[in-house]
Biopython code that builds the backbone (N, CA, C, O; Angstrom):
import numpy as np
from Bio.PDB.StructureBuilder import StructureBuilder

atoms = [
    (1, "UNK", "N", (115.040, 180.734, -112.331)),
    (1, "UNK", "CA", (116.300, 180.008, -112.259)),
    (1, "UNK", "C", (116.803, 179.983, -110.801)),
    (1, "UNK", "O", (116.676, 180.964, -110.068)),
    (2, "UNK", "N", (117.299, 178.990, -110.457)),
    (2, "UNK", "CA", (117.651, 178.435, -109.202)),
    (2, "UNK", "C", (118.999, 179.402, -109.153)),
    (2, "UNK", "O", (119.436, 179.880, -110.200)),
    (3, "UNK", "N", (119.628, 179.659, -107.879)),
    (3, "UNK", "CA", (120.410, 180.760, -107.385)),
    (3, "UNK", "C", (121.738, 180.333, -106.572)),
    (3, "UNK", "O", (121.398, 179.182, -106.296)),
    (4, "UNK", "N", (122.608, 180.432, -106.185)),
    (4, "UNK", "CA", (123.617, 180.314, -105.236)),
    (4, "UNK", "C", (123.009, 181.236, -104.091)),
    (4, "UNK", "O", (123.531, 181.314, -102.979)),
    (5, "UNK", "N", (121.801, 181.965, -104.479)),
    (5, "UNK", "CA", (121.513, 182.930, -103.062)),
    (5, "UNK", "C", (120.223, 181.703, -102.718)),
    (5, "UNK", "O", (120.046, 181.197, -101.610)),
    (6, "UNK", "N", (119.515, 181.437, -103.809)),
    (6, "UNK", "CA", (118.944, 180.158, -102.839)),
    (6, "UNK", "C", (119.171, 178.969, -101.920)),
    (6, "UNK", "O", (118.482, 178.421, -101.059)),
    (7, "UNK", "N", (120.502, 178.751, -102.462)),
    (7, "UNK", "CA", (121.061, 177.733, -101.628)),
    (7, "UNK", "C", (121.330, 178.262, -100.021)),
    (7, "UNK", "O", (121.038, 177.779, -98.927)),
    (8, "UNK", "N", (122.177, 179.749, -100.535)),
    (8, "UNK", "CA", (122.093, 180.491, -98.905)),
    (8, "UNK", "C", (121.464, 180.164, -98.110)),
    (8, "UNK", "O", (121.762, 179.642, -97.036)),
    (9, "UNK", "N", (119.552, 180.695, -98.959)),
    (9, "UNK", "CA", (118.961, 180.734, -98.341)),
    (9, "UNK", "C", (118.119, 179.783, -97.451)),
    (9, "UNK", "O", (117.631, 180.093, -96.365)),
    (10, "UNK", "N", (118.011, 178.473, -98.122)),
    (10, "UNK", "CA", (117.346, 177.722, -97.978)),
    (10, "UNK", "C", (118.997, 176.878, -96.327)),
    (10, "UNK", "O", (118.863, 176.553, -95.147)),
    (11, "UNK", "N", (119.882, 176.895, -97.011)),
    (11, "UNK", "CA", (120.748, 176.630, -96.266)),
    (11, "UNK", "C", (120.525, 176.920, -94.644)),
    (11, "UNK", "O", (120.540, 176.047, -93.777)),
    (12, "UNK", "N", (120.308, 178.387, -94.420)),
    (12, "UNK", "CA", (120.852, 179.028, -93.168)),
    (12, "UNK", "C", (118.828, 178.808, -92.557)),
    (12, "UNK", "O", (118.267, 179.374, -91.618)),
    (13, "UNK", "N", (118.331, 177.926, -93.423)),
    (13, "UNK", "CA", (116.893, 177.572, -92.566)),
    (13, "UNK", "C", (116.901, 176.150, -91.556)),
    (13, "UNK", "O", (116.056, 175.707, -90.778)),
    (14, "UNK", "N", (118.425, 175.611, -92.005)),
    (14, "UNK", "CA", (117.779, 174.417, -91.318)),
    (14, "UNK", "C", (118.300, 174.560, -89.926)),
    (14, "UNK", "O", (119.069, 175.490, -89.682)),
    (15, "UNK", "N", (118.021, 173.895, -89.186)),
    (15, "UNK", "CA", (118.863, 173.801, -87.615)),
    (15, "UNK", "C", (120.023, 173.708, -87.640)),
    (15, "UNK", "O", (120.727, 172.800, -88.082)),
    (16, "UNK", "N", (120.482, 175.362, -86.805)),
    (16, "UNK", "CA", (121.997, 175.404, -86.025)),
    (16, "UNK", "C", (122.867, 175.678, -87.203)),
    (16, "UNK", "O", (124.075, 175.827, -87.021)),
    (17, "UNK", "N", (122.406, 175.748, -88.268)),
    (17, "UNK", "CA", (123.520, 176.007, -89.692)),
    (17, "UNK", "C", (124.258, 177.302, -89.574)),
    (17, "UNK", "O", (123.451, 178.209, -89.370)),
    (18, "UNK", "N", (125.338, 177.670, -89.620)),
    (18, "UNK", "CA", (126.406, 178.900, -89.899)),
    (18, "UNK", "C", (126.825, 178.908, -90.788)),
    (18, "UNK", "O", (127.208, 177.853, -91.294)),
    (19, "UNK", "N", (126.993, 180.427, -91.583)),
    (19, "UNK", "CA", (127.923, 180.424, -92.867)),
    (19, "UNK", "C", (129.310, 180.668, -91.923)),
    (19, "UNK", "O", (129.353, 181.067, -90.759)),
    (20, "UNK", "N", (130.446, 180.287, -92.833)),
    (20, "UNK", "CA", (131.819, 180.710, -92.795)),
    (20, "UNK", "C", (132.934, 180.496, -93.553)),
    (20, "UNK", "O", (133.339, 179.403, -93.948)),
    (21, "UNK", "N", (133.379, 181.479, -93.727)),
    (21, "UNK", "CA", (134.123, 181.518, -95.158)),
    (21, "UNK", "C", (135.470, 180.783, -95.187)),
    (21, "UNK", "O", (136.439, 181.007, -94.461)),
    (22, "UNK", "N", (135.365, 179.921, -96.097)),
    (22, "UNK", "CA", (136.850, 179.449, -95.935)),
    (22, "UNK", "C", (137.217, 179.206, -97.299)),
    (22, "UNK", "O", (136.327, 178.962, -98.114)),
    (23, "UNK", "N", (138.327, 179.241, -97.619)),
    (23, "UNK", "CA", (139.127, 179.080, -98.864)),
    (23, "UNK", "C", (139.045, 180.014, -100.072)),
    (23, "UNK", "O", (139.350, 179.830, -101.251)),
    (24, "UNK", "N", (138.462, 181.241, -99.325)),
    (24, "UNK", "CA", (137.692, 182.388, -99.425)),
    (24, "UNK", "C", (136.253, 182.115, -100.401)),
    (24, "UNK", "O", (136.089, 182.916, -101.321)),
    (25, "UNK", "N", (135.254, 181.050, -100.228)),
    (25, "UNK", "CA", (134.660, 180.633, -100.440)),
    (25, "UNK", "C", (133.332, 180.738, -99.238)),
    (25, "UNK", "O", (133.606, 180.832, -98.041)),
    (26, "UNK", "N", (131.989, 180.711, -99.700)),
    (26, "UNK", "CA", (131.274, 180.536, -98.124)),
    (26, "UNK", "C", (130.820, 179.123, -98.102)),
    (26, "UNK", "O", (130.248, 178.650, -99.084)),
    (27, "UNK", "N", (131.072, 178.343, -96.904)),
    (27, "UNK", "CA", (130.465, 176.779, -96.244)),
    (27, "UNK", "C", (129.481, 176.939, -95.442)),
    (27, "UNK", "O", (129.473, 178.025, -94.863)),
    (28, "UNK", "N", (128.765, 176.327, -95.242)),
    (28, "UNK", "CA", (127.967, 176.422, -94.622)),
    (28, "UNK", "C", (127.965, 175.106, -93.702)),
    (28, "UNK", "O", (127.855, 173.981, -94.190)),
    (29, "UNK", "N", (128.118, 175.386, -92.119)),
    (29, "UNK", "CA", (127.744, 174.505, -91.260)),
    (29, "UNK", "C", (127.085, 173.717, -90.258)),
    (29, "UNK", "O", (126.342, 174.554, -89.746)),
    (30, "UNK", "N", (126.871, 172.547, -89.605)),
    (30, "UNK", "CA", (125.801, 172.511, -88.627)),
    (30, "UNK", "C", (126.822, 171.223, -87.415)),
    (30, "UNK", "O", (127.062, 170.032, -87.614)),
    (31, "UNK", "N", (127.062, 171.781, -86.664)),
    (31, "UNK", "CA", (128.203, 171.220, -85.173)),
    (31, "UNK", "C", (129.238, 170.980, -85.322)),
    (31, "UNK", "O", (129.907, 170.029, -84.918)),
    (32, "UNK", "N", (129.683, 172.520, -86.418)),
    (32, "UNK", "CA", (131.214, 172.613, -86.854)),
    (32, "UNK", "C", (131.566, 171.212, -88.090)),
    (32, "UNK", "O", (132.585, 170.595, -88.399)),
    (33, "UNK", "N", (130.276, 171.172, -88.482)),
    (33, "UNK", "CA", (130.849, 170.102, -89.961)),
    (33, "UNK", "C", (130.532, 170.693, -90.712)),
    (33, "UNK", "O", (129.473, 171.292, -90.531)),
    (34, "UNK", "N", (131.269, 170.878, -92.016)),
    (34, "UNK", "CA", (131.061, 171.555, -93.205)),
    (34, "UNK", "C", (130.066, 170.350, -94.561)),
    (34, "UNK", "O", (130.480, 169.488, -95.336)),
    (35, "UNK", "N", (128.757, 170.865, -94.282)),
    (35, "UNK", "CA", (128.026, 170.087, -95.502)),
    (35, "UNK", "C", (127.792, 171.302, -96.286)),
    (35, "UNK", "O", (126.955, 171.840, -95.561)),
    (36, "UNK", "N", (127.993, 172.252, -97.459)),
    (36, "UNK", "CA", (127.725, 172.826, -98.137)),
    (36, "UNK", "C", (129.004, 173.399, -98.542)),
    (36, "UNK", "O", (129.679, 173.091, -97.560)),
    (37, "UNK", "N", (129.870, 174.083, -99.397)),
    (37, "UNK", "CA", (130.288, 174.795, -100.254)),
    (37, "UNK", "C", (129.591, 175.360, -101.637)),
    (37, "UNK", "O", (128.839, 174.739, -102.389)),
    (38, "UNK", "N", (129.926, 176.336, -101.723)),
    (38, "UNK", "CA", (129.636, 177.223, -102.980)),
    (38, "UNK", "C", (130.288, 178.078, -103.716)),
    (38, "UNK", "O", (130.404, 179.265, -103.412)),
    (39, "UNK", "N", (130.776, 177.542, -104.763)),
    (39, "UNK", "CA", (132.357, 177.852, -105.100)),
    (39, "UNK", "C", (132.270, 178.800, -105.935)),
    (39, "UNK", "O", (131.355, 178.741, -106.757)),
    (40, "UNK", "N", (133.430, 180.219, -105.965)),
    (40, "UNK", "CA", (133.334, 180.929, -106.599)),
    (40, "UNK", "C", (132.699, 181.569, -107.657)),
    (40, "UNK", "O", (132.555, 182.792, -107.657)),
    (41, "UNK", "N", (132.197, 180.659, -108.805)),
    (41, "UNK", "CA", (131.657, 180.898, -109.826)),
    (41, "UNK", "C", (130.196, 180.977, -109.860)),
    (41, "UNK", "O", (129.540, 181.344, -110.835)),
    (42, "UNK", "N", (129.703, 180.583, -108.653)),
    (42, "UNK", "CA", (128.267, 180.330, -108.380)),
    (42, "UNK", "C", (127.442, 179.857, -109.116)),
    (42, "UNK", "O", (126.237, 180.107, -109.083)),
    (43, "UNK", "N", (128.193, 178.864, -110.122)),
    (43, "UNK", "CA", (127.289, 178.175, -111.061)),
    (43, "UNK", "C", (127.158, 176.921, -110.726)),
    (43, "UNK", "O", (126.550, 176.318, -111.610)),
    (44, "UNK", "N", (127.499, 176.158, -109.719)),
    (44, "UNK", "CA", (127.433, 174.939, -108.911)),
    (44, "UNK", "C", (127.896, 174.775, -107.537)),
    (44, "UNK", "O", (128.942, 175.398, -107.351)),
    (45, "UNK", "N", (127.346, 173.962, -106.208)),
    (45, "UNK", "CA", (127.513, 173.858, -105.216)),
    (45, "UNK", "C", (128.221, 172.745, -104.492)),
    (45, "UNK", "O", (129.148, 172.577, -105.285)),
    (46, "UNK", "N", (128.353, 172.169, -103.862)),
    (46, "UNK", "CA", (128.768, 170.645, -103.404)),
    (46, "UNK", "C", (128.429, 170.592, -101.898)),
    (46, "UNK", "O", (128.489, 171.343, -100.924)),
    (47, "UNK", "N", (128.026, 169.280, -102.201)),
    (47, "UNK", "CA", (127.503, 168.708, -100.741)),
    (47, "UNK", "C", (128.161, 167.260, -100.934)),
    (47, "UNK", "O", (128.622, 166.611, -101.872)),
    (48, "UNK", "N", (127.881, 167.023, -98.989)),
    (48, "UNK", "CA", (128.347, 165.773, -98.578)),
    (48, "UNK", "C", (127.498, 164.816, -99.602)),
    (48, "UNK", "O", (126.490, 165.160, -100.219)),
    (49, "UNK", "N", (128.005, 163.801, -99.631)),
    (49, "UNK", "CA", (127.704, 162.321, -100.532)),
    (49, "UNK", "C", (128.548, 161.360, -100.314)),
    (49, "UNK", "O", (129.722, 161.705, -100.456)),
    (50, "UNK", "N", (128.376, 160.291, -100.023)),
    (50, "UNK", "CA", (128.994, 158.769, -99.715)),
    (50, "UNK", "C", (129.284, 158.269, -101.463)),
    (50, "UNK", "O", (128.540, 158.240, -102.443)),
    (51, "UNK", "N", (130.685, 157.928, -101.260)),
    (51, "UNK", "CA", (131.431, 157.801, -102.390)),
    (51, "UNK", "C", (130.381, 156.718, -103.835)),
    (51, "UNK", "O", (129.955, 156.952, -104.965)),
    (52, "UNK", "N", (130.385, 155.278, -102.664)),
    (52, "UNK", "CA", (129.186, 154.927, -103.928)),
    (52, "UNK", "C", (128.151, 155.358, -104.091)),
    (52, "UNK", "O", (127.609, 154.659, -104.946)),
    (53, "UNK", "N", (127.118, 156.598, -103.580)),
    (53, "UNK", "CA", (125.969, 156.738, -103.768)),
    (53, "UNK", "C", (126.342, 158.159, -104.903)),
    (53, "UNK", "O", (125.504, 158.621, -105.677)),
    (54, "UNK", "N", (127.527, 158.586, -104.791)),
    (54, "UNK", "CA", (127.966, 159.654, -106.096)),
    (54, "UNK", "C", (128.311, 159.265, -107.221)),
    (54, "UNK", "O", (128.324, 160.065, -108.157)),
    (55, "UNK", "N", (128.671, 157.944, -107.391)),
    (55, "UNK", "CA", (129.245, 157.421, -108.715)),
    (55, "UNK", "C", (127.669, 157.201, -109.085)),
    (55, "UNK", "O", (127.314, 157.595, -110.196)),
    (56, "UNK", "N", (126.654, 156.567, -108.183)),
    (56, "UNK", "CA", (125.015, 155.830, -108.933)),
    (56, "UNK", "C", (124.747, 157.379, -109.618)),
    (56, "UNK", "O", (124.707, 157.544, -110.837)),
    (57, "UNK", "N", (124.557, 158.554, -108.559)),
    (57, "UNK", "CA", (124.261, 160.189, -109.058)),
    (57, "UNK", "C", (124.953, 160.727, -110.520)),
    (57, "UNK", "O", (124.488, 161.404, -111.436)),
    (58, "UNK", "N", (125.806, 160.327, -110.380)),
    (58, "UNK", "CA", (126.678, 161.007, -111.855)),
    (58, "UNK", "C", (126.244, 160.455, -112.954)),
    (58, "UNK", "O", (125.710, 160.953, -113.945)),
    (59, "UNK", "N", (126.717, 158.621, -112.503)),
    (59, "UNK", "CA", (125.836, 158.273, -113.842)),
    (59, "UNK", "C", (124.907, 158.613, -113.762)),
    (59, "UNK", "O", (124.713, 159.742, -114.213)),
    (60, "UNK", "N", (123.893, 157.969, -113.226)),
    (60, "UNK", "CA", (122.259, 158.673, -113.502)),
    (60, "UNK", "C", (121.668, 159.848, -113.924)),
    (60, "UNK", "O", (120.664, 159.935, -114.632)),
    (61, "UNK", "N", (122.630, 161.157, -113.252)),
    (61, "UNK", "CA", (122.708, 162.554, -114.095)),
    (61, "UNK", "C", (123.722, 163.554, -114.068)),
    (61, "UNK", "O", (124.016, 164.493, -113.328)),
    (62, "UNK", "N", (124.208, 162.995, -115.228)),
    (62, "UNK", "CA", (125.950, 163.822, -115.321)),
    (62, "UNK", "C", (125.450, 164.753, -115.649)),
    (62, "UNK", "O", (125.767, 165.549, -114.764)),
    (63, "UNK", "N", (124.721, 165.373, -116.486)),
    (63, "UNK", "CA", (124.237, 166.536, -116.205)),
    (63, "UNK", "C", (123.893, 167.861, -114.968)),
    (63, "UNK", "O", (123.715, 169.075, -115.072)),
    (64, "UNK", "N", (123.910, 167.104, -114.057)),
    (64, "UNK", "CA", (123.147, 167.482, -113.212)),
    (64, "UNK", "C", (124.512, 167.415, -111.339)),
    (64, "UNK", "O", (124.735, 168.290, -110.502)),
    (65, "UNK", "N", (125.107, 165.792, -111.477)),
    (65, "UNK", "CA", (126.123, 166.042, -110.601)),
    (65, "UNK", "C", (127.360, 165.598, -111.437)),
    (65, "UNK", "O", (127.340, 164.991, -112.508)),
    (66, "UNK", "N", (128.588, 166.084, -110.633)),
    (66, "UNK", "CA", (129.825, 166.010, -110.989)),
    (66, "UNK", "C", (130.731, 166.110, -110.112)),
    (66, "UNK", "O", (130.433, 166.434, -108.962)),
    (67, "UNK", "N", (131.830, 165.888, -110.427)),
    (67, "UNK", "CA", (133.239, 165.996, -109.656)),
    (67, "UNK", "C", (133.934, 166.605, -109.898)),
    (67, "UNK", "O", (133.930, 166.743, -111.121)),
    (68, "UNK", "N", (134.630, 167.136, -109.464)),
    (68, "UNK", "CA", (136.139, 167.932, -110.201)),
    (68, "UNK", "C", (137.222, 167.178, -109.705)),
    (68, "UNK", "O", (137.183, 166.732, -108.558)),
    (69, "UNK", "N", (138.308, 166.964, -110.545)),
    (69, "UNK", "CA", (139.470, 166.360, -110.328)),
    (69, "UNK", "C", (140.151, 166.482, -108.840)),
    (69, "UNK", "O", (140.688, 165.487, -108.353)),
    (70, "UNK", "N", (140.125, 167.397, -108.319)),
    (70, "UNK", "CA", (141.019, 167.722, -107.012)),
    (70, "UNK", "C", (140.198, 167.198, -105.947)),
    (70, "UNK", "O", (140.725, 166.871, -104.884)),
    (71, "UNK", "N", (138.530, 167.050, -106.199)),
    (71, "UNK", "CA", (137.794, 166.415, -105.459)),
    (71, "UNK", "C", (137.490, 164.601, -105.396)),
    (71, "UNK", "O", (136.792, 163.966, -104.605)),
    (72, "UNK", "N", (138.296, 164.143, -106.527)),
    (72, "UNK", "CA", (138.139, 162.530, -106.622)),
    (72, "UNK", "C", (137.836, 161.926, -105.252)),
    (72, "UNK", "O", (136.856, 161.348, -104.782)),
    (73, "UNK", "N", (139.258, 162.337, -104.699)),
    (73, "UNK", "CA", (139.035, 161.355, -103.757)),
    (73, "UNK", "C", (138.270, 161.568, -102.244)),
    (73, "UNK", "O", (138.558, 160.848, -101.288)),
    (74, "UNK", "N", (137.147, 162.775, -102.151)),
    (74, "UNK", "CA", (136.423, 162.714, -101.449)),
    (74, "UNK", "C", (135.070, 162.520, -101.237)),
    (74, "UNK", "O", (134.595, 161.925, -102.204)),
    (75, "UNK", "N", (134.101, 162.810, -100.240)),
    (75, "UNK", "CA", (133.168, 162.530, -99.910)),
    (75, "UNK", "C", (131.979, 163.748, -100.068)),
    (75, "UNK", "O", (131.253, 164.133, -99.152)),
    (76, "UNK", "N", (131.974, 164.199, -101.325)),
    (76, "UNK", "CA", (131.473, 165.353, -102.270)),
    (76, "UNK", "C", (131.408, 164.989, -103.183)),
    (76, "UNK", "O", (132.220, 164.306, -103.807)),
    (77, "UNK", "N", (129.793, 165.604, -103.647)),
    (77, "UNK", "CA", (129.672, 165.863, -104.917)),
    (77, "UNK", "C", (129.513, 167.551, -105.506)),
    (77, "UNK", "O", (129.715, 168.454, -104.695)),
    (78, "UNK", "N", (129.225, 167.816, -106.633)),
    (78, "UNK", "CA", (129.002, 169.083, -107.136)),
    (78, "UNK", "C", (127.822, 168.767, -107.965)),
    (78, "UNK", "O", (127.434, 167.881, -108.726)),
    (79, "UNK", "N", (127.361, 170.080, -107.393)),
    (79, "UNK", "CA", (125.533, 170.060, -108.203)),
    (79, "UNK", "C", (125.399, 171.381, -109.043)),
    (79, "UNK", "O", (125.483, 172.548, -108.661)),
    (80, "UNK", "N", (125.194, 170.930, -110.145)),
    (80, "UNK", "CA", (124.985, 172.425, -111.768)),
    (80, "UNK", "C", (123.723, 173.272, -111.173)),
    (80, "UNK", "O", (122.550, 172.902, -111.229)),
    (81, "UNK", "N", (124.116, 174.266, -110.695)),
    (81, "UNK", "CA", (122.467, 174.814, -110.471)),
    (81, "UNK", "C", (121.404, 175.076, -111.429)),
    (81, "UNK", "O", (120.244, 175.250, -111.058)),
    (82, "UNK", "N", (121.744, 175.108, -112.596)),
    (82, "UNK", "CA", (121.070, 175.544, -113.394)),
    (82, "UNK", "C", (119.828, 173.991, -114.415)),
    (82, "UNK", "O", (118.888, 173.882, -115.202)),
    (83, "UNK", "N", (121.089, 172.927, -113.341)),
    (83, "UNK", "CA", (120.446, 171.447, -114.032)),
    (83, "UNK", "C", (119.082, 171.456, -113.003)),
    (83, "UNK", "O", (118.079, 170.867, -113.404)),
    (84, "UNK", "N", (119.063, 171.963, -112.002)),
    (84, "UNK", "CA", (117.756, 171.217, -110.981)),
    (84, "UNK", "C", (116.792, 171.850, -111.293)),
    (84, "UNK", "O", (116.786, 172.982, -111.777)),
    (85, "UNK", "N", (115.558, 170.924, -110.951)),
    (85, "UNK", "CA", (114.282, 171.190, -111.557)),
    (85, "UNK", "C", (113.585, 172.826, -110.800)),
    (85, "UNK", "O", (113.142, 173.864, -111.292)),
    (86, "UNK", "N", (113.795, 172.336, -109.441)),
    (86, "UNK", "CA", (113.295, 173.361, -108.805)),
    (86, "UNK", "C", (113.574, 173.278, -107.086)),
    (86, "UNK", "O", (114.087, 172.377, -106.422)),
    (87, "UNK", "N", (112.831, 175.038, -106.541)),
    (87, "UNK", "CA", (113.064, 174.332, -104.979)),
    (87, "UNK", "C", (113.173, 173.476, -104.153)),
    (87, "UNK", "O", (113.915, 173.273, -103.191)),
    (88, "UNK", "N", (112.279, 172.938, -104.662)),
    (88, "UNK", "CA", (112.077, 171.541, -103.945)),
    (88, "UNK", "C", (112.925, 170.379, -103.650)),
    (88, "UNK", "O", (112.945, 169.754, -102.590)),
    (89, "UNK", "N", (113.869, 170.080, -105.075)),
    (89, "UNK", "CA", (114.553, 169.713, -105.491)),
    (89, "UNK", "C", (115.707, 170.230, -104.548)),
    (89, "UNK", "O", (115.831, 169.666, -103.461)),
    (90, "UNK", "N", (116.442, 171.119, -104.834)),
    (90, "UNK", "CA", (117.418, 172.311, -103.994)),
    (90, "UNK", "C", (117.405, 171.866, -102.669)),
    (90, "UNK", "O", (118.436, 171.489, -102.112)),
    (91, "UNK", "N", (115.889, 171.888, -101.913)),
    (91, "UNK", "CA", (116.095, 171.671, -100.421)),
    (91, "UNK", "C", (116.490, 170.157, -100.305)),
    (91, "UNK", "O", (117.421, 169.727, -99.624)),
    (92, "UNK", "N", (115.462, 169.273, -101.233)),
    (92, "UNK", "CA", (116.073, 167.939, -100.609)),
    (92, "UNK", "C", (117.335, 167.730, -100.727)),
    (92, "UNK", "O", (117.886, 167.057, -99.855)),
    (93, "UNK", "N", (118.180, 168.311, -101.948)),
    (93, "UNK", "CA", (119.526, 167.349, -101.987)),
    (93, "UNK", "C", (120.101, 168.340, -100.714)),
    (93, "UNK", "O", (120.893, 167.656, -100.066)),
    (94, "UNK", "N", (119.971, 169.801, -100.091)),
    (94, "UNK", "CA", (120.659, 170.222, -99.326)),
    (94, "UNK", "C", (120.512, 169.840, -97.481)),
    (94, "UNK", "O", (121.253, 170.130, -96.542)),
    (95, "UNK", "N", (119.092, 169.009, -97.555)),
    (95, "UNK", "CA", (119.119, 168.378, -96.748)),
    (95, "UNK", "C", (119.319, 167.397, -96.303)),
    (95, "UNK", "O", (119.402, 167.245, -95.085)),
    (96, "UNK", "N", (119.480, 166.276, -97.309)),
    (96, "UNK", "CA", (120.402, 164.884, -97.027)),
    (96, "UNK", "C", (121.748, 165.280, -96.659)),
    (96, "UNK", "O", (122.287, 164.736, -95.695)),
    (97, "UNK", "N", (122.511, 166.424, -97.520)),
    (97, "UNK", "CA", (123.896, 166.603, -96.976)),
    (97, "UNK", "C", (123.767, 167.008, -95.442)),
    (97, "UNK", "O", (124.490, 166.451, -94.616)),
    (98, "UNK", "N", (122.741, 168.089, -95.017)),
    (98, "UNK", "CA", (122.943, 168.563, -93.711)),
    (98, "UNK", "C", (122.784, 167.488, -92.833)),
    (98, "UNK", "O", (123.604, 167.367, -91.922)),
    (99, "UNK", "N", (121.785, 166.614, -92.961)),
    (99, "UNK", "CA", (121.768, 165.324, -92.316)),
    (99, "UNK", "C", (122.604, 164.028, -92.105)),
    (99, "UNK", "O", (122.377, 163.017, -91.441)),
    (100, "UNK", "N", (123.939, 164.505, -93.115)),
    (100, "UNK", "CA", (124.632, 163.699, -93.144)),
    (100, "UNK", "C", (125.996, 164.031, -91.804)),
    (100, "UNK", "O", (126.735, 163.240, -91.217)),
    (101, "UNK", "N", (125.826, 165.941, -91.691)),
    (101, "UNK", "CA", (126.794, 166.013, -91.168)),
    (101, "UNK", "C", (126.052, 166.963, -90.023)),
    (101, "UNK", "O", (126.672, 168.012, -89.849)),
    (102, "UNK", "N", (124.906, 166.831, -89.237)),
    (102, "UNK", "CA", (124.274, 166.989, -88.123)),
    (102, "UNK", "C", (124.671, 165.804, -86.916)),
    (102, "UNK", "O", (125.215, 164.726, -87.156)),
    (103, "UNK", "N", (124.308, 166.233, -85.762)),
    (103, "UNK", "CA", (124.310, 165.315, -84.556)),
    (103, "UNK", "C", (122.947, 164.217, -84.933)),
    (103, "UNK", "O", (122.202, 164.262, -85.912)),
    (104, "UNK", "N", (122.944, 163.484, -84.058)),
    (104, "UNK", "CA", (121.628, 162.450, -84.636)),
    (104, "UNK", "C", (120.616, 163.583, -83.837)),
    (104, "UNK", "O", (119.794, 164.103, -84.592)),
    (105, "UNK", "N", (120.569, 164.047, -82.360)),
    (105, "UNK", "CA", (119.755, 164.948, -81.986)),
    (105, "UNK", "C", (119.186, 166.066, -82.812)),
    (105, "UNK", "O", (118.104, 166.507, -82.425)),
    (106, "UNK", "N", (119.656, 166.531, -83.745)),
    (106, "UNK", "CA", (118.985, 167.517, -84.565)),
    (106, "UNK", "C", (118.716, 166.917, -85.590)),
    (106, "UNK", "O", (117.778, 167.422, -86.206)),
    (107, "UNK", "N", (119.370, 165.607, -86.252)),
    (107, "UNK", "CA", (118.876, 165.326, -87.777)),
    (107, "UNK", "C", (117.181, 164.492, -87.304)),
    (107, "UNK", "O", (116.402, 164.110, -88.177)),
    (108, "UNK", "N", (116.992, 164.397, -86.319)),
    (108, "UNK", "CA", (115.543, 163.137, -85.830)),
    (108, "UNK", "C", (114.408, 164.423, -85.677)),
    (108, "UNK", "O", (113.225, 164.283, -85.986)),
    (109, "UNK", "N", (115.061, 165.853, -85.079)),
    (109, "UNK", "CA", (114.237, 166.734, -85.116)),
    (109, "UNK", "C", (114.230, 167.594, -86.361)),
    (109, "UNK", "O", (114.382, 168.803, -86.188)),
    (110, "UNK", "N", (114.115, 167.253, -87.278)),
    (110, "UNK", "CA", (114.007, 168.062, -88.817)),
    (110, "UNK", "C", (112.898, 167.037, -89.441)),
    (110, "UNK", "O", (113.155, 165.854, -89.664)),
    (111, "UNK", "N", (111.818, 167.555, -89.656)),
    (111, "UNK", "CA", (110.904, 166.054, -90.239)),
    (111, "UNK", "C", (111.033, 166.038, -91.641)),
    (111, "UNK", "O", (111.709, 167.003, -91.998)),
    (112, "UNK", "N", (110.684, 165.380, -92.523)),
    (112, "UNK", "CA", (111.054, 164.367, -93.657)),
    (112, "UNK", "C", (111.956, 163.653, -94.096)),
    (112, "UNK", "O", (112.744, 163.037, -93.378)),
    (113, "UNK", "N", (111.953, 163.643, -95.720)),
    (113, "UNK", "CA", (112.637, 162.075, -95.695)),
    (113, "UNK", "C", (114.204, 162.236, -95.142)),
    (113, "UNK", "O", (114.900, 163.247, -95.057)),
    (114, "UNK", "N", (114.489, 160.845, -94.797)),
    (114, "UNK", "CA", (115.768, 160.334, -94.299)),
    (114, "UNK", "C", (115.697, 160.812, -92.656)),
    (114, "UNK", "O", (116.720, 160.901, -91.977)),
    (115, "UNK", "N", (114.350, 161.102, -92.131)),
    (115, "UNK", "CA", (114.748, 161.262, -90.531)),
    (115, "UNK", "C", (115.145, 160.144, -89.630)),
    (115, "UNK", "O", (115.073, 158.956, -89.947)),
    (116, "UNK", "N", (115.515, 160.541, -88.632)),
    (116, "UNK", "CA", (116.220, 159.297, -88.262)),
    (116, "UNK", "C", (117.682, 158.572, -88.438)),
    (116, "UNK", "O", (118.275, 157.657, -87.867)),
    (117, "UNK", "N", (117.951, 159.465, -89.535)),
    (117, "UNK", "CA", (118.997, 158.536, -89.825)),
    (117, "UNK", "C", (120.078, 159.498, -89.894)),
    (117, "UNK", "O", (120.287, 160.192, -90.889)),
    (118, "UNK", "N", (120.894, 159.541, -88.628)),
    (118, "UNK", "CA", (121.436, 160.364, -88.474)),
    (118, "UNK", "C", (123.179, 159.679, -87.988)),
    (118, "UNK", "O", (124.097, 160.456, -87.729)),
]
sb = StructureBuilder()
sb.init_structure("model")
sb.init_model(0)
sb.init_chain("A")
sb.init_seg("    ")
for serial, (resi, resn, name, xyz) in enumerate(atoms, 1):
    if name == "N":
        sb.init_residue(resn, " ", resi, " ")
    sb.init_atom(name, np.array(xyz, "f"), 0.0, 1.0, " ", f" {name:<3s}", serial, name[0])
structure = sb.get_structure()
């Protein structure tokens, strides 16, 4: 079973990432942007996501992502850890978020998908 310590972990691998706690919660960052939270209960995480590409995610697997009310109106989603298939899985969605909120200089030097596009 997939972990909130995997996310840590896999988290604090990519380039320049810092944990730091805020909202007494730990975020995780990369050039002082916050792409990761992991909220108290450690039974789901949230990452950056562009508003219409979270509504296609939810429908497609409400199971799997969600929102919470206080989060409507931002640029987050929340991911069930216990819905994802596996590592693999884990790193990609945690690396589109980091790539979303990296410099373009570090997201072009991380290779696979979505490089470049920073």
């Amino acid at each position: 079973m997939i972990t909130a310590a995997d996310v840590r972990r896999i988290a604090l691998s990519l380039p320049e990432t810092v944990e730091k706690e805020a909202w007494s919660i730990p975020t995780f960052r990369v050039a002082g942007k916050m792409y990761i939270t992991i909220p108290d209960d450690g039974t789901s995480f949230a990452v950056r996501c562009p508003k219409h590409e979270r509504t296609e995610l939810i429908a497609a697997e409400p199971e799997k992502f969600w929102v919470p009310p206080h989060e409507a109106g931002s640029h987050w989603v929340r991911v069930r850890l216990a819905a994802l298939e596996d590592l693999d899985e884990l790193r990609d969605i945690l690396v589109d978020s980091w790539r979303q909120a990296a410099p373009e200089r570090l997201a072009d030097a991380l290779p696979g998908p979505g490089a470049g596009q920073g």
